[in-house]
N, C-alpha and C positions, 0 to 999 in steps of 0.2 A: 462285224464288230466295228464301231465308230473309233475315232483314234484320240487321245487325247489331245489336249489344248496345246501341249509341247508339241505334240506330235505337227497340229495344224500348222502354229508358231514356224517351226520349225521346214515343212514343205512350201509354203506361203513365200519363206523368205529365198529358200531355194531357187527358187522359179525366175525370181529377182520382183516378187512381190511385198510391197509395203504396207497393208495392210495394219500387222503390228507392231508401224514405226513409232517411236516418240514423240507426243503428240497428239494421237490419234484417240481417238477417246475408247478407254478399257473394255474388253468381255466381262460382263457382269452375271453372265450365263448364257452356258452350252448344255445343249442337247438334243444326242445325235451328230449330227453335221451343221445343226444349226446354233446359231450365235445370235446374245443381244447385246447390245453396246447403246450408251449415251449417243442421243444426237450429236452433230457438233455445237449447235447451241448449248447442250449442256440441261435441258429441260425437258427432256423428251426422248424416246425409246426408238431402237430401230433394229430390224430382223436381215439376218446375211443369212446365205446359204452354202457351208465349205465343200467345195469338189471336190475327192478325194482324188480321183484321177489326173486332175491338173493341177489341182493345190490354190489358186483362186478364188476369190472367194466373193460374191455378188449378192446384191440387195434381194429380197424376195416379193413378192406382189405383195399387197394387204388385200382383205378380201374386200373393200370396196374397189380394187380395179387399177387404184394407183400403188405407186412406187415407195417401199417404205422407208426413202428417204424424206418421206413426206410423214416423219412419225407417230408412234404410238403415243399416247399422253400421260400411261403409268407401264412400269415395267411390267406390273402384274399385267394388264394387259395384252404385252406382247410376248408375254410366256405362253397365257392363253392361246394365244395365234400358232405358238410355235409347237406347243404340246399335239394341237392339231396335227399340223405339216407329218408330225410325226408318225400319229394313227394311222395317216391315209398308207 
């Protein structure tokens, strides 16, 4: 059972991670363990991955190979990507 976003929120900052400091640009959707948030440009889509054992939480590949802080170009997009992540 995946936990919620408080839940995340809330171990994330435990850890003494900042992920959902002020600033930071919002979770627009979760699901699972995975999170999309605005680029920090503000134009663009990016996929995290929350460890539930560490509380941490990390960019995920995109399936061309790079790093998806190198973002998606529509949310819808990287939902698509993440709904995947999920399947497997």
């Amino acid at each position: 059972m995946s936990k919620t976003l408080s839940e995340i929120k809330r171990h994330n900052k435990s850890i003494g991670q900042h992920f959902f400091d002020r600033g930071n640009p919002r979770v627009l959707s979760k699901k699972g363990n995975y999170l999309v948030t605005r680029g920090l440009s503000g134009d663009k889509f990016v996929v995290y991955r929350y460890d539930p054992k560490t509380g941490h939480i990390n960019f995920v590949d995109n399936p061309s190979g790079e790093y998806s802080w190198q973002p998606y170009n529509t949310k819808a997009e990287a939902i698509r990507y993440v709904n995947k992540l999920v399947k497997k």
